[in-house]
C-alpha positions in Angstrom: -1.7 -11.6 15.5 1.8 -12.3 13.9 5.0 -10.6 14.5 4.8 -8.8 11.7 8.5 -6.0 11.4 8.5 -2.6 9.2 9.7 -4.8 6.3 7.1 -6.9 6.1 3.9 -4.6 5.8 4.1 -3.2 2.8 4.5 -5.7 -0.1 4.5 -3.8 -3.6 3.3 -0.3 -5.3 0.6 0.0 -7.1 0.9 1.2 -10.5 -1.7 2.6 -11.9 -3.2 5.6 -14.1 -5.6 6.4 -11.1 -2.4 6.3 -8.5 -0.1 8.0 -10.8 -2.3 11.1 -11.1 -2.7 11.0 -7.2 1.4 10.7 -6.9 1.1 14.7 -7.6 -0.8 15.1 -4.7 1.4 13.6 -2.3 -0.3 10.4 -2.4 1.0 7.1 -2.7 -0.7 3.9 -3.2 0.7 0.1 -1.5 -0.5 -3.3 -1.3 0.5 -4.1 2.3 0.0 -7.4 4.2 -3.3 -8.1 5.3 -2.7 -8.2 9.3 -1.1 -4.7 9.0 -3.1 -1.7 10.5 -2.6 2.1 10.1 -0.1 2.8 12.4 2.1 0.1 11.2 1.7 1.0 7.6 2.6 4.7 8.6 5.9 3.9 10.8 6.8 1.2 7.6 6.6 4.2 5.1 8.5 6.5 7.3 11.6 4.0 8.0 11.6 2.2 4.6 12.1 5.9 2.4 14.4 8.4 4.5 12.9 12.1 4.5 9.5 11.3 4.0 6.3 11.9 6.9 3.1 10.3 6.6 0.4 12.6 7.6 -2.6 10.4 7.2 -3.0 6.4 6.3 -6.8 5.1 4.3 -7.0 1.3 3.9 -9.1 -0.8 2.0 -9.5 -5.0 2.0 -10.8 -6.4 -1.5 -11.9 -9.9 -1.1 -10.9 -12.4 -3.0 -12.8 -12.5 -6.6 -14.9 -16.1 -7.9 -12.6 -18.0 -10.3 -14.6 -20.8 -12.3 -12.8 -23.3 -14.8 -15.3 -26.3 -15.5 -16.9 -27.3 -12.9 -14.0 -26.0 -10.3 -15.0 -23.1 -8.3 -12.3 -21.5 -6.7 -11.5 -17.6 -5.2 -8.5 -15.3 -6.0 -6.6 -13.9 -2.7 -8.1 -11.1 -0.9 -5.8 -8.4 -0.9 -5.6 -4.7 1.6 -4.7 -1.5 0.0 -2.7 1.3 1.7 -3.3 4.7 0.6 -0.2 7.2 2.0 -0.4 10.5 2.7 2.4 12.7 2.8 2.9 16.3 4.7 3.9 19.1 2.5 7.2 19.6 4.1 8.2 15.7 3.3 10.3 14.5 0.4 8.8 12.4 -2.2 9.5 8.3 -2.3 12.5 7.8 -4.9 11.1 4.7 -6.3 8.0 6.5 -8.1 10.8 9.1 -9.4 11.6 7.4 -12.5 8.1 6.6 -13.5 
């Protein structure tokens, strides 16, 4: 596997009506880099946004949808999702704030 540093694992938010409703919970939704695994997802979160605690970490790989123009065949890039769970006691992550 790669060396792959906090910085690295998580890539962008996801923005969406279905993640925004969750944000309420506690519950924040990533795209993180497909080589990453729970514990790195979790110790990203926590050093990437000050204050916050991850209580629990779900993942889920989506593989890459079938693209066809013509006669090409091709696939779209599979992509993992990181949904973050945070403890009652933790701060929310500033970049959903103004959302």
């Amino acid at each position: 596997m790669a060396n792959i540093q906090y910085y690295d694992v998580i890539l962008k938010p996801v923005i969406t009506e279905k993640s925004m409703l969750g944000m309420t919970d506690k519950k924040y939704t990533f795209l993180v880099h497909p080589d990453s695994n729970k514990t790195m997802i979790k110790e990203a979160v926590e050093k990437m946004f000050d204050g916050v605690k991850v209580s629990k970490v779900n993942t889920m790989n989506q593989d890459g949808k079938t693209k066809r123009r013509g006669m090409t065949i091709g696939k779209t890039a599979k992509v993992k999702k990181a949904i973050v769970w945070l403890t009652e006691d933790s701060k929310e992550i500033e970049l959903f704030q103004g959302l």
